[in-house]
C-alpha positions as CSV (number, residue, x, y, z in Angstrom):
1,X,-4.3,-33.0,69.4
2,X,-7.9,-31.8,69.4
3,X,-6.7,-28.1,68.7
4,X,-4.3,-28.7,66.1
5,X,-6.2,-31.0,64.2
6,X,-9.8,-31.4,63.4
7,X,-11.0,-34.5,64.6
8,X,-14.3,-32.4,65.7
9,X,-16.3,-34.3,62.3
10,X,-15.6,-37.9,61.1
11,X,-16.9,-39.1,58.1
12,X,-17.0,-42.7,59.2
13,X,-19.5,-43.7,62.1
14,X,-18.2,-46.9,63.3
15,X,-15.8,-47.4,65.4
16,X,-13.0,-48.7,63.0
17,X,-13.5,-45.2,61.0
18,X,-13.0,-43.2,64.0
19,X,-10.0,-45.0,65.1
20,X,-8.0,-45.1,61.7
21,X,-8.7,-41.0,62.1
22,X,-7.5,-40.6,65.3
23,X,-4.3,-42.8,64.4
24,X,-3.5,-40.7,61.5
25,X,-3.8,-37.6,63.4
26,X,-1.6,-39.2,66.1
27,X,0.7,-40.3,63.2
28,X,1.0,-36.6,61.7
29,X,0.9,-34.9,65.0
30,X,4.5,-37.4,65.6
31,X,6.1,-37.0,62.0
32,X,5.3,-33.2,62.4
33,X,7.5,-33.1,66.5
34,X,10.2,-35.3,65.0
35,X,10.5,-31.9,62.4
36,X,10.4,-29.6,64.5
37,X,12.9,-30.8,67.3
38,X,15.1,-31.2,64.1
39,X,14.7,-27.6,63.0
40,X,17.0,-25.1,64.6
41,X,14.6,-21.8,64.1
42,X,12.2,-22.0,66.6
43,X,8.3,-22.5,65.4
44,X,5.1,-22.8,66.7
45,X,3.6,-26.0,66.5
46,X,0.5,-24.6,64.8
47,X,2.5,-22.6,62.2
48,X,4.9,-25.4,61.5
49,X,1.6,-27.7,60.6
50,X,0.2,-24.8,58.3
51,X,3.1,-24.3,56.5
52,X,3.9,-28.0,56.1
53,X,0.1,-28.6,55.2
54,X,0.9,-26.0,51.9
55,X,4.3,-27.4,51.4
56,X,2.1,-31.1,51.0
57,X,2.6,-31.7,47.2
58,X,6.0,-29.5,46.3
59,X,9.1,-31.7,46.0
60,X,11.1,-29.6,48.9
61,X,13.7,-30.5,51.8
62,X,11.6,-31.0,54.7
63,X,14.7,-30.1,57.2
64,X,15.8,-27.3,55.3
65,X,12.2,-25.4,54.2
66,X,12.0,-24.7,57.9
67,X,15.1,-22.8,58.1
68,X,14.9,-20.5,55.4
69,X,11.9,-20.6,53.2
70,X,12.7,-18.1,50.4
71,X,16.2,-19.8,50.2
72,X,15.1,-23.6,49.6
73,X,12.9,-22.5,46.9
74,X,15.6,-20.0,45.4
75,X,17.7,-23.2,45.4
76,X,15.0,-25.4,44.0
77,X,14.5,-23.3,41.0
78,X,17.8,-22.5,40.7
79,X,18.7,-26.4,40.1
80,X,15.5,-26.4,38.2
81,X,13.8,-29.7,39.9
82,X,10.6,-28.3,39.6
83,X,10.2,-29.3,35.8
84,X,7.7,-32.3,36.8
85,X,5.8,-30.7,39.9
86,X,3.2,-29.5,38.4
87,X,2.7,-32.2,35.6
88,X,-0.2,-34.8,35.7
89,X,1.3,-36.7,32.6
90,X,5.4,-36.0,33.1
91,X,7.5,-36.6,29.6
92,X,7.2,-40.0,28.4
93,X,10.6,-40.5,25.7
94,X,9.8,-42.9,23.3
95,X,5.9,-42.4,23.6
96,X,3.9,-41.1,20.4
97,X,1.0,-39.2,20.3
C-alpha cells in the first residue's frame, strides 16, 4: 500500500487524520483489485491506478476502459455523451439569463 500510494505526508497530525487517510487508501487500493480481477487484459497494479487516477472525472465504463482504451472513447463520442463533461454550469431549459 505504501508503494502505490503516498501515505509518506499527511496533512492532518492527529490520530483521527491519519486514520481516515490510511482508510481511504485501503478503500481505493480495494475498489481498484475488485477492477482489475474484473478485467480480462492483464495490468499492472501501478498502471491500472495511473490510468484510473486520469480517467477520475470523465464519464467512462470502468469495466470496459480497461479493455480497450481508444475504443470506449471512440464509442463515447460516437454516442456523443460527452456534451456535459466538461461544463461547470450544464444547460438549464427554462432558465433566462
Amino acid at each position: 500500500m505504501k508503494q502505490n500510494f503516498s501515505l509518506k505526508y499527511f496533512p492532518g497530525d492527529n490520530q483521527n487524520a491519519i486514520e481516515i487517510q490510511i482508510w481511504g487508501s485501503m478503500l481505493a487500493n480495494l475498489l481498484i483489485t475488485l477492477v482489475r480481477s474484473n478485467v480480462k487484459r492483464p495490468w499492472a497494479f501501478s498502471n491500472m491506478v495511473s490510468v484510473i487516477r486520469q480517467q477520475l472525472m470523465s464519464y467512462i465504463n470502468i469495466y470496459c476502459f480497461p479493455e480497450d482504451p481508444e475504443g470506449s472513447w471512440r464509442s463515447i463520442i460516437n454516442k456523443q455523451q460527452t456534451k456535459y463533461q466538461n461544463s461547470l454550469f450544464p444547460e438549464m431549459q427554462g432558465a433566462c439569463f
